[in-house]
N, C-alpha and C positions, 0 to 999 in steps of 0.2 A: 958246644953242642955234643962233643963226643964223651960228656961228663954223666954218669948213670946217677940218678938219683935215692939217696943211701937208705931212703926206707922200703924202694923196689930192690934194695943187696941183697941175694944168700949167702949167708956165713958159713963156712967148713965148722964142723964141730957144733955150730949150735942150731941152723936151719937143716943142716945136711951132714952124713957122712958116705964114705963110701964102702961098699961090701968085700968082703976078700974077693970076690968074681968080679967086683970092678964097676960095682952099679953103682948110682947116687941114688942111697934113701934116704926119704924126707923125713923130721922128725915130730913128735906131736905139736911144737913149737911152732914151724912153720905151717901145720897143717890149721890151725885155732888161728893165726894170722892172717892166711887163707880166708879166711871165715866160712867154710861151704866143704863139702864131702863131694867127691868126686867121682864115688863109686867105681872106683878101678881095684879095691881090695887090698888100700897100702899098708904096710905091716905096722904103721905107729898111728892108724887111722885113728884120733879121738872122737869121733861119731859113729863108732863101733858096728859101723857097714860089715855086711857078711855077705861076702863077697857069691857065695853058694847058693844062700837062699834069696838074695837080693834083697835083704830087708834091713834096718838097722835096728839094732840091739841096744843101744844105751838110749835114757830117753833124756839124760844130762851132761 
């Protein structure tokens, strides 16, 4: 039961790293696995949300 299932895993280095300030950003990796934009303005967002104007920019 207390066994996580390995395609719910984040991987250090390839889903995630962490910032010299100590934060976990996500990478565009996990965000296309994701499948969906969450509109929080993440730095590796590939659904090119702008976070300012609330609108997205890429349309691929």
């Amino acid at each position: 039961m207390n066994e996580q299932n390995n395609e719910n895993k984040v991987i250090e280095g390839e889903d995630f790293y962490f910032t010299p300030e100590g934060y976990k950003c996500f990478t565009e990796k996990y965000h296309l696995n994701r499948g969906y934009c969450c509109k929080s303005g993440c730095r590796h967002c590939p659904y090119g949300f702008d976070k300012k104007t609330g609108t997205i920019k890429k349309t691929s």
